[in-house]
Backbone as JSON Lines, residues from 0, in Angstrom:
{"i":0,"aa":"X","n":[0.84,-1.18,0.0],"ca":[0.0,0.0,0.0],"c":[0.88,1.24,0.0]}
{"i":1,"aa":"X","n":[0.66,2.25,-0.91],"ca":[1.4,3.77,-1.18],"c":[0.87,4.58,0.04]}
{"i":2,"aa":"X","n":[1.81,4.91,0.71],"ca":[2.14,5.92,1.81],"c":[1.57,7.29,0.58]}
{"i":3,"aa":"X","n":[0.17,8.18,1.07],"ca":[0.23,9.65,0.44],"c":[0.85,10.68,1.43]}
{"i":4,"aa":"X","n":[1.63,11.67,0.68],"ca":[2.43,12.68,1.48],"c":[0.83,13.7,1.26]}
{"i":5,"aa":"X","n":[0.69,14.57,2.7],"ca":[-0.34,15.24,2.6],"c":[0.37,16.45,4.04]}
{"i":6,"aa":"X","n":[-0.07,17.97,3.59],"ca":[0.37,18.72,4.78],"c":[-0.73,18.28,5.58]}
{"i":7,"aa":"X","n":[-0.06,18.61,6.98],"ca":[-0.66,18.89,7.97],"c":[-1.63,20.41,7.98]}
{"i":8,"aa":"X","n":[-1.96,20.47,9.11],"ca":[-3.16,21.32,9.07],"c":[-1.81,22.94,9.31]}
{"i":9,"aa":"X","n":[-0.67,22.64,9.3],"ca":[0.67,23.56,9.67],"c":[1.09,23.55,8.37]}
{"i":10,"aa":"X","n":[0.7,23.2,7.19],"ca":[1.34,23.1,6.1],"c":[2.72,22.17,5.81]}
{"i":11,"aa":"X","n":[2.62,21.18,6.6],"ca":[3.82,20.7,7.09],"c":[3.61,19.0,6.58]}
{"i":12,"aa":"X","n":[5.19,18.5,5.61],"ca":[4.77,17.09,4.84],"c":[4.6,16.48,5.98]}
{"i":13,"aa":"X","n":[3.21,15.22,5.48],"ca":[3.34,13.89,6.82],"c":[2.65,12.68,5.61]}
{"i":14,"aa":"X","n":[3.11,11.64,6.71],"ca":[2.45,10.31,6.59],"c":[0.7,10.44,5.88]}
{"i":15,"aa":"X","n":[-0.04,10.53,5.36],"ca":[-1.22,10.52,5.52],"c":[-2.13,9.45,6.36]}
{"i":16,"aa":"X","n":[-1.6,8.49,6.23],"ca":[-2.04,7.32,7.64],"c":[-1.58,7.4,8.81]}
{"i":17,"aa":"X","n":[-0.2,7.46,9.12],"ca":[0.31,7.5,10.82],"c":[0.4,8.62,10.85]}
{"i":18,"aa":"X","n":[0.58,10.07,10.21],"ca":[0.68,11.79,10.63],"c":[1.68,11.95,10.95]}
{"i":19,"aa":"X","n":[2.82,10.86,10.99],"ca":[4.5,10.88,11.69],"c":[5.42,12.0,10.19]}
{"i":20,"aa":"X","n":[6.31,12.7,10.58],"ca":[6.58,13.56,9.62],"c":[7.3,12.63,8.37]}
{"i":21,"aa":"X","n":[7.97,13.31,7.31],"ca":[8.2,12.58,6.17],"c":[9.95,12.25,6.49]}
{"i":22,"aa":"X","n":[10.62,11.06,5.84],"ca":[11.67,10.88,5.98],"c":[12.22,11.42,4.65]}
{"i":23,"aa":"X","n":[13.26,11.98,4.78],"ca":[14.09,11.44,3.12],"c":[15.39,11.9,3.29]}
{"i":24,"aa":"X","n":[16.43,10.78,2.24],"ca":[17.86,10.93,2.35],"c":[18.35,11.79,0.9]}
{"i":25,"aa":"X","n":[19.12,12.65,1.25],"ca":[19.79,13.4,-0.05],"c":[21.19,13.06,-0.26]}
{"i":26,"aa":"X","n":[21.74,12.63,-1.29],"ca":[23.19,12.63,-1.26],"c":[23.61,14.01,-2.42]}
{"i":27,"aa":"X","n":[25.12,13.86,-1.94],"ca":[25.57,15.07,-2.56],"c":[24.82,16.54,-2.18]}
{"i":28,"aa":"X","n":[24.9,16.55,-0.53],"ca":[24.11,17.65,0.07],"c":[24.83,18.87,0.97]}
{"i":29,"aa":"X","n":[26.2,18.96,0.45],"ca":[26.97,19.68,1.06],"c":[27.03,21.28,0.43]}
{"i":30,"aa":"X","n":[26.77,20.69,-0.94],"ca":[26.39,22.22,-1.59],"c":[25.69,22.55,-2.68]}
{"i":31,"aa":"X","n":[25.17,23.29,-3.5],"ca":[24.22,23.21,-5.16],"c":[23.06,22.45,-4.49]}
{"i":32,"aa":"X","n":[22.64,21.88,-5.35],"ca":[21.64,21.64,-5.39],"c":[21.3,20.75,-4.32]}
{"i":33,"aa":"X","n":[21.84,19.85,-3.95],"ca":[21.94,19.12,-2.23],"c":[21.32,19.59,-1.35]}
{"i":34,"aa":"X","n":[22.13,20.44,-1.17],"ca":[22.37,21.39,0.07],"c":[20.62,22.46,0.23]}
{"i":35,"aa":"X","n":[20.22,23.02,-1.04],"ca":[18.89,23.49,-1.7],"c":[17.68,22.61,-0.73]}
{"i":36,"aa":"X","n":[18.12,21.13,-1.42],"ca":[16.86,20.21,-1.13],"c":[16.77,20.16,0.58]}
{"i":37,"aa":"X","n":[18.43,19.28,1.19],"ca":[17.74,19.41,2.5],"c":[17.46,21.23,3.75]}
{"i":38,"aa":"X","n":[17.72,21.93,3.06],"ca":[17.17,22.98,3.77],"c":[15.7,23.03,3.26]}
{"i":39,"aa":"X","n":[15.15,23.1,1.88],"ca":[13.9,23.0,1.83],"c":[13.06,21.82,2.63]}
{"i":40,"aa":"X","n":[13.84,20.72,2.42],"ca":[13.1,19.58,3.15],"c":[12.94,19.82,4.59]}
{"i":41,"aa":"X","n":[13.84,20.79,5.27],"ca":[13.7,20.61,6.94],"c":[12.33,22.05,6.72]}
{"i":42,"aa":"X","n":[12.39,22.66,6.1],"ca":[11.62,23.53,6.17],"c":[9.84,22.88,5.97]}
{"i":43,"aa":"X","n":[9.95,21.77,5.36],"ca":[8.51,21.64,5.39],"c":[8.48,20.41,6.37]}
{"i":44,"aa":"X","n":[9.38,20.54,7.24],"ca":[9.45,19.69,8.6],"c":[9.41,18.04,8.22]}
{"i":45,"aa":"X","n":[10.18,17.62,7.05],"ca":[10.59,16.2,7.09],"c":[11.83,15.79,8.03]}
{"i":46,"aa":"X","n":[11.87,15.06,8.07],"ca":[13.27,14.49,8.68],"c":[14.58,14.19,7.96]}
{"i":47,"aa":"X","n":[15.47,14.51,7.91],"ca":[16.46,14.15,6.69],"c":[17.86,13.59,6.99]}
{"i":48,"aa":"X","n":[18.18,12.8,6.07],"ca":[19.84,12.13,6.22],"c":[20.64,12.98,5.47]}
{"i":49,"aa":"X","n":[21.7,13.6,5.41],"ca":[22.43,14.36,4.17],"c":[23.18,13.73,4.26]}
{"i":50,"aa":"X","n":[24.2,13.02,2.98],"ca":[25.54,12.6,2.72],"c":[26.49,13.4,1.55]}
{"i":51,"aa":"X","n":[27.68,13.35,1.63],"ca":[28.44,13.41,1.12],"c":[29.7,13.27,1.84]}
{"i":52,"aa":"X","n":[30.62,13.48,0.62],"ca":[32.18,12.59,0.65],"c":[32.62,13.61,2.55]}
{"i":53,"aa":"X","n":[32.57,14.83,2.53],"ca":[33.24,15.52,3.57],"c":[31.6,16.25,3.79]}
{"i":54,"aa":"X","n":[30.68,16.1,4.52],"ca":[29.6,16.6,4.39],"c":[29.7,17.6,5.85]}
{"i":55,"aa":"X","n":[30.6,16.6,6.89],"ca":[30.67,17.56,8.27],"c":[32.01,18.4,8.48]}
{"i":56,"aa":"X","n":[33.01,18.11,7.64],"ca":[33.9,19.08,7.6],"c":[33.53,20.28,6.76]}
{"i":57,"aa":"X","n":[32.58,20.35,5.84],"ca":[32.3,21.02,5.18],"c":[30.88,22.42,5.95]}
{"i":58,"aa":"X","n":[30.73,22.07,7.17],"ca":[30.01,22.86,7.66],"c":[28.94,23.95,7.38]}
{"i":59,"aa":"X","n":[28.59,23.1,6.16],"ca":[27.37,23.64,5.73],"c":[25.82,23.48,6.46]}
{"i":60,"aa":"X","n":[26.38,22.61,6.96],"ca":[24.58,21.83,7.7],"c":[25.29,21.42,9.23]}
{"i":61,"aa":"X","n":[24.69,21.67,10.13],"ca":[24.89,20.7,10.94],"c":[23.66,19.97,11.88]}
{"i":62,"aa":"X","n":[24.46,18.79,12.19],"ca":[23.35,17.54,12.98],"c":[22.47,18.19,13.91]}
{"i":63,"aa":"X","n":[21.34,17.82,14.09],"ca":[20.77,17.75,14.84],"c":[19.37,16.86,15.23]}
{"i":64,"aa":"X","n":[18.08,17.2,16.01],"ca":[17.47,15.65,15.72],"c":[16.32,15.56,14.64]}
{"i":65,"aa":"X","n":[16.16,16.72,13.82],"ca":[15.53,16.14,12.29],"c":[16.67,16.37,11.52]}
{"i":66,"aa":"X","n":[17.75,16.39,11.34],"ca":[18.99,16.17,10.52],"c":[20.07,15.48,10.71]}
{"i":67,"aa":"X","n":[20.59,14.44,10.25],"ca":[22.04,13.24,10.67],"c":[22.3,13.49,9.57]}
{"i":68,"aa":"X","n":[23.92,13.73,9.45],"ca":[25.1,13.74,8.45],"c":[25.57,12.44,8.5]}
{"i":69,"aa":"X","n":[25.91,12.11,7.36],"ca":[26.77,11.37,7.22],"c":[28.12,11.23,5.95]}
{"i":70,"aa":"X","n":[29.21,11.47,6.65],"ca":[30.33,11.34,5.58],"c":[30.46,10.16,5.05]}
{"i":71,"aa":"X","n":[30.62,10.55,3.77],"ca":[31.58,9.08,2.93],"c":[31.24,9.35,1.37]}
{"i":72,"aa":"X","n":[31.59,8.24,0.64],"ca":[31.72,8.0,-1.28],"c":[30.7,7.61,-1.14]}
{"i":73,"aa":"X","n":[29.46,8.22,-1.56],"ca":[28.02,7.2,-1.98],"c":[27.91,5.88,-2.86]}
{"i":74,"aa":"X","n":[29.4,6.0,-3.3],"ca":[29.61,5.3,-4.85],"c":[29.94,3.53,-3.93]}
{"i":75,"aa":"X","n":[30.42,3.61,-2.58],"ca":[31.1,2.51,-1.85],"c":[29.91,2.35,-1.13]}
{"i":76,"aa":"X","n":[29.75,0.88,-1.76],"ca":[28.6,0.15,-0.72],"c":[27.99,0.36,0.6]}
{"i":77,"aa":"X","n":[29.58,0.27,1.6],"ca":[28.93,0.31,3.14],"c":[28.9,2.18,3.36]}
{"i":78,"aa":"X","n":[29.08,3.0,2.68],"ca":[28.64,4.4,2.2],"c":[26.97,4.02,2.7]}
{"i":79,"aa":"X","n":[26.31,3.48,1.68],"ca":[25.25,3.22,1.59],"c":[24.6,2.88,2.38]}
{"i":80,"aa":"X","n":[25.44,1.71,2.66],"ca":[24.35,0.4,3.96],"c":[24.15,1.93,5.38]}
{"i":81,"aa":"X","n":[25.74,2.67,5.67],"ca":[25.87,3.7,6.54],"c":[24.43,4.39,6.4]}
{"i":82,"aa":"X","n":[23.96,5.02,4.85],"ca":[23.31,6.14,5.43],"c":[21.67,5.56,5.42]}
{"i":83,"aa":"X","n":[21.39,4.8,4.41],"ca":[20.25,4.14,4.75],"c":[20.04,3.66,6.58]}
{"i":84,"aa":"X","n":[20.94,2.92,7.08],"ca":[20.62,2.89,8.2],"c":[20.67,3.67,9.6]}
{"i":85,"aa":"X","n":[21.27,4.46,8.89],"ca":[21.11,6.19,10.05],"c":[19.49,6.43,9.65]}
{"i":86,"aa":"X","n":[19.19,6.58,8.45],"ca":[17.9,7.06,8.67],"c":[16.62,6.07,9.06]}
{"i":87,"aa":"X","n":[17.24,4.85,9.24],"ca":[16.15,3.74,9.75],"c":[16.23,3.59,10.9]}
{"i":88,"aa":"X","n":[17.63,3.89,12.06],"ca":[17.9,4.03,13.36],"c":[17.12,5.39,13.69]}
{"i":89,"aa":"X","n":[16.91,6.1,13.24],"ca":[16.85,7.52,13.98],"c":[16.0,7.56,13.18]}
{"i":90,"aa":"X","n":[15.05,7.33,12.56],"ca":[14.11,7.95,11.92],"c":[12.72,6.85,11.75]}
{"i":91,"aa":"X","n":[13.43,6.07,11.29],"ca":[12.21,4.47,11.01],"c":[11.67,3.82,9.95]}
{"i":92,"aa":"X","n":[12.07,5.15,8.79],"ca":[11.82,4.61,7.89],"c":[12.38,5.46,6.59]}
{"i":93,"aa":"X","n":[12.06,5.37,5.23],"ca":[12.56,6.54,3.99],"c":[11.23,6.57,3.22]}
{"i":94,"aa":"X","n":[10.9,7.56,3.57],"ca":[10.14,8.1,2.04],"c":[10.47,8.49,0.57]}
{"i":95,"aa":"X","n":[11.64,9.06,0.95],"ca":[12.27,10.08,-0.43],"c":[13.42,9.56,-0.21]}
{"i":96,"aa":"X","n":[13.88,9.3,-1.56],"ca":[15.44,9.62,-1.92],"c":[15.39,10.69,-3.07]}
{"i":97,"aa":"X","n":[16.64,11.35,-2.94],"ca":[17.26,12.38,-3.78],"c":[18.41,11.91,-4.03]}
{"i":98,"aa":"X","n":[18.77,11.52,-4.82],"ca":[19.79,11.04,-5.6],"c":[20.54,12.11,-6.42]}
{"i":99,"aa":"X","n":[21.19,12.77,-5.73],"ca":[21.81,14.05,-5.9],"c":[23.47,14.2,-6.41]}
{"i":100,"aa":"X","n":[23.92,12.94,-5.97],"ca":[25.52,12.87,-5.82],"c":[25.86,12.14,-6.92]}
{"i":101,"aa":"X","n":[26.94,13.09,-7.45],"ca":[27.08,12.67,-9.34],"c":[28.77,13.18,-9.16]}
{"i":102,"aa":"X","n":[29.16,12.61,-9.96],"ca":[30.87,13.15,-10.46],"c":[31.05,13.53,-11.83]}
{"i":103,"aa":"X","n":[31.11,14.59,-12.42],"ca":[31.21,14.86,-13.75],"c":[32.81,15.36,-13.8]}
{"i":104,"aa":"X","n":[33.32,14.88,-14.94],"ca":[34.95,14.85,-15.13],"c":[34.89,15.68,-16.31]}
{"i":105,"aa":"X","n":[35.35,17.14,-16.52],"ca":[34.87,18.04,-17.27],"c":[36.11,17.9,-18.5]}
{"i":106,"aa":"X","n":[36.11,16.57,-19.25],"ca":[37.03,16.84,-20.54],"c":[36.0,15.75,-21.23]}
{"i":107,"aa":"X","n":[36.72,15.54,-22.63],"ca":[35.63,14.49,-23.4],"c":[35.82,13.01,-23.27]}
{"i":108,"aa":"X","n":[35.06,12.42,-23.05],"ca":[34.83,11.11,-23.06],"c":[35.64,10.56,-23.62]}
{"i":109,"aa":"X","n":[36.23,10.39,-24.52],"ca":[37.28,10.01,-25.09],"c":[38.53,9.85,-24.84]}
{"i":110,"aa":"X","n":[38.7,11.24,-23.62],"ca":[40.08,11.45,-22.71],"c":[39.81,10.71,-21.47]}
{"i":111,"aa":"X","n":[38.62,10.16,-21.32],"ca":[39.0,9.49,-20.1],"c":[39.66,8.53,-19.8]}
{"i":112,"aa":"X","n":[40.27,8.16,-18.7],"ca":[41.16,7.19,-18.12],"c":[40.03,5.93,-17.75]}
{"i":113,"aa":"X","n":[41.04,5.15,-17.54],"ca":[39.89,4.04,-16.67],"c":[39.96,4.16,-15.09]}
{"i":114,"aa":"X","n":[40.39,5.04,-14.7],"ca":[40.36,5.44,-13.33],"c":[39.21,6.51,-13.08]}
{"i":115,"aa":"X","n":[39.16,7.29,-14.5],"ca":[37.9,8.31,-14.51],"c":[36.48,7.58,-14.68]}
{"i":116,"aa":"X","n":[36.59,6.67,-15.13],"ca":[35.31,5.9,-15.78],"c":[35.16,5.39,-14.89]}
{"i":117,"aa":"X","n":[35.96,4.92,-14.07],"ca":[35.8,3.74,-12.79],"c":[35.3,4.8,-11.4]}
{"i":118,"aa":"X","n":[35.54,5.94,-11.82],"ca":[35.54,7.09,-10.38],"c":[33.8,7.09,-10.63]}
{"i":119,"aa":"X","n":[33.8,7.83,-12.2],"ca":[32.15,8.35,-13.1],"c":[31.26,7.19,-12.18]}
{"i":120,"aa":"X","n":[31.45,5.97,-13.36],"ca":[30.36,4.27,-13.06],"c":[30.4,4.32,-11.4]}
{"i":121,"aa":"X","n":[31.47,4.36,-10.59],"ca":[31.4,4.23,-9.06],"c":[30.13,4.8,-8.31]}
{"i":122,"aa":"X","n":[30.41,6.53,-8.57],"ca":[29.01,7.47,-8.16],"c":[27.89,7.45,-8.54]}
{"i":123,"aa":"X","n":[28.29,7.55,-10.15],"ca":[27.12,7.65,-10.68],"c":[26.06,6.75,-11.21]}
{"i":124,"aa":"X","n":[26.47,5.43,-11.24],"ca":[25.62,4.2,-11.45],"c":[25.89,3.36,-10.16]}
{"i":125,"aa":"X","n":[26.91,2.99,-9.64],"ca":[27.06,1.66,-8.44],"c":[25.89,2.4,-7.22]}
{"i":126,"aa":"X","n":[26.45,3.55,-7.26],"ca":[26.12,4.51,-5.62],"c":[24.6,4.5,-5.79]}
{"i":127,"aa":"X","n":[24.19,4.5,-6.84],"ca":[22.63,5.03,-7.0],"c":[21.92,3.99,-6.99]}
{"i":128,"aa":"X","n":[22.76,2.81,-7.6],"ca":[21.85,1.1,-7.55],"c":[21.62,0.74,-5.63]}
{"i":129,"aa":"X","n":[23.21,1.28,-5.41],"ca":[23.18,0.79,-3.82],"c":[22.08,1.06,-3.12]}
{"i":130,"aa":"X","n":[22.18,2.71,-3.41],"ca":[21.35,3.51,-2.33],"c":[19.61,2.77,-2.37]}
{"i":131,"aa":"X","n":[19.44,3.0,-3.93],"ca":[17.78,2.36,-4.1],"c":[16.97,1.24,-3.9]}
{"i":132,"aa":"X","n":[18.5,0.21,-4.34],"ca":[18.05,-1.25,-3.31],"c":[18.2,-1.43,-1.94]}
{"i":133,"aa":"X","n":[18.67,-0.69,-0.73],"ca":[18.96,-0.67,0.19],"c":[17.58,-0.07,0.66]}
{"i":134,"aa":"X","n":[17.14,1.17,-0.24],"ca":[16.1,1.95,0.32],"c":[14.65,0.86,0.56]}
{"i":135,"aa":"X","n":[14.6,0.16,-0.97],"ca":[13.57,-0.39,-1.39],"c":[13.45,-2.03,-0.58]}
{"i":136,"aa":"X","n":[14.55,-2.54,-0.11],"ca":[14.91,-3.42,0.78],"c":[14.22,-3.48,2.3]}
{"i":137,"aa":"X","n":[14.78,-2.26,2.87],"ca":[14.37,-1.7,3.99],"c":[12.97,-1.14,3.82]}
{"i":138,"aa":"X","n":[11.78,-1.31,3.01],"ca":[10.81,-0.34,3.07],"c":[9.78,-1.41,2.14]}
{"i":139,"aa":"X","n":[10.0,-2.61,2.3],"ca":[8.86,-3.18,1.29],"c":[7.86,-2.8,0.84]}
{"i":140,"aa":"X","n":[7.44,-2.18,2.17],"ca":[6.13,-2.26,1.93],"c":[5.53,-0.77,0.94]}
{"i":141,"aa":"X","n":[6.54,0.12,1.44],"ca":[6.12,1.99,1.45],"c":[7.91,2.11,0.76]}
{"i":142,"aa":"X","n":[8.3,1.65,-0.51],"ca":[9.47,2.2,-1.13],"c":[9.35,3.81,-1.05]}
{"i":143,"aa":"X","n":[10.56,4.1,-1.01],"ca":[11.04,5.78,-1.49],"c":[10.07,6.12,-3.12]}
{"i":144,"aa":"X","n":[9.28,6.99,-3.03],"ca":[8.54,6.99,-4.07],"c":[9.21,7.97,-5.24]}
{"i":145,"aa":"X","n":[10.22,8.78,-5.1],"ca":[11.05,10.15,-5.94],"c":[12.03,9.82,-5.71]}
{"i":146,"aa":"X","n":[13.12,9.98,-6.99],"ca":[14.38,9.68,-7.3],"c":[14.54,10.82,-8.32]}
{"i":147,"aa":"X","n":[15.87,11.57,-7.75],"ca":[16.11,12.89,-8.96],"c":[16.49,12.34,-9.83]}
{"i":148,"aa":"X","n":[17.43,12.71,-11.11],"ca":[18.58,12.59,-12.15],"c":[19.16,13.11,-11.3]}
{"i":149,"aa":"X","n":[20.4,12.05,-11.9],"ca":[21.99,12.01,-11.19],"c":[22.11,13.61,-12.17]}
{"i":150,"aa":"X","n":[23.24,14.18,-11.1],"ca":[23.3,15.68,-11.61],"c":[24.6,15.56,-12.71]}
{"i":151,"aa":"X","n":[24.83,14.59,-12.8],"ca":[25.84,14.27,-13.98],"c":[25.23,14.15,-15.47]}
{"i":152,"aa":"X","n":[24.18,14.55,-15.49],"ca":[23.4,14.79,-16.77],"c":[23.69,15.7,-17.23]}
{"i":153,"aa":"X","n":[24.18,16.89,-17.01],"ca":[24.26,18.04,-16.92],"c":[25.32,17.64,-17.67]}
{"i":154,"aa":"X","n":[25.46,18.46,-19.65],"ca":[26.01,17.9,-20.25],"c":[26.66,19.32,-20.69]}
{"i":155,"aa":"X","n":[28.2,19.29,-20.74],"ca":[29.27,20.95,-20.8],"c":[29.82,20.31,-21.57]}
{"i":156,"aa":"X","n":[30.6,20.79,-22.58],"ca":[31.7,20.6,-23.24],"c":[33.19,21.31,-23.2]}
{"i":157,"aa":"X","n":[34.31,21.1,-23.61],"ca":[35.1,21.79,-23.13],"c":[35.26,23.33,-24.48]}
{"i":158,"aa":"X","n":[34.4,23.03,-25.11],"ca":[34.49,24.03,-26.14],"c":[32.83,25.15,-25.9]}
{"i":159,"aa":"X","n":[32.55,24.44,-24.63],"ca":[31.59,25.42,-24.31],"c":[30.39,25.27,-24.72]}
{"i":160,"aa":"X","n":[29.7,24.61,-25.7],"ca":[28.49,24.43,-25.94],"c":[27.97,23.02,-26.32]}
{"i":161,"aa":"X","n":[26.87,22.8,-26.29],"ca":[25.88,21.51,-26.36],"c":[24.9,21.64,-27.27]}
């Protein structure tokens, strides 16, 4: 059965069956567009996980008890298993993922190394399979229903146009 997100009578996201506030994890939330989502998200009073590689040295956000950081490579498994289960310890469950955390290597495809391709595939495909089967694992019943584009879509050239 689909969990509906509905405000409260505060304008505020919840459960529409239990009224418990909304969960969701963002990666790549230290700055751009990340960083955007979980301040909007605490603002409509969800609960949120933020990750990235240096997310608490980076002192953009800090912990508290509707927000847990967590550092690490989203792209490395126990990255994953880490932040999914911060937000199932401290929270109970995931509504949302934001799949935010992307590596774009700004020369042409052609110049890449296999250390670049292996860095790219790591974040941007391993990290995102991890995160969603972990999410969808942990949540049989009520999966994470929103998944962004990896921000590595975002297509530059080194000659400047697309």
């Amino acid at each position: 059965m689909k969990h509906i997100i509905r405000a409260s009578p505060e304008g505020r996201a919840q459960d529409a069956l239990s009224g418990r506030p909304k969960v969701a994890i963002v990666t790549g939330a230290s700055s751009g567009i990340g960083f955007e989502m979980v301040k909007r998200l605490i603002e409509e009073d969800y609960r949120v996980v933020a990750n990235s590689r240096k997310i608490t040295s980076a002192m953009t956000l800090h912990s508290n008890a509707d927000l847990k950081l967590v550092d690490g490579d989203i792209g490395i498994e126990e990255t994953a298993k880490h932040v999914v289960s911060t937000a199932i310890e401290n929270f109970g469950t995931v509504d949302l993922l934001v799949n935010n955390a992307g590596v774009f290597i700004p020369k042409p495809f052609t110049e890449y190394t296999t250390e670049d391709f292996r860095r790219a595939t790591q974040t941007n495909l391993a990290g995102f399979f991890s995160r969603w089967r972990k999410c969808v694992c942990r949540n049989s019943d009520t999966s994470p229903q929103v998944s962004l584009a990896q921000p590595c879509l975002r297509r530059r050239s080194t000659e400047g146009t697309w």
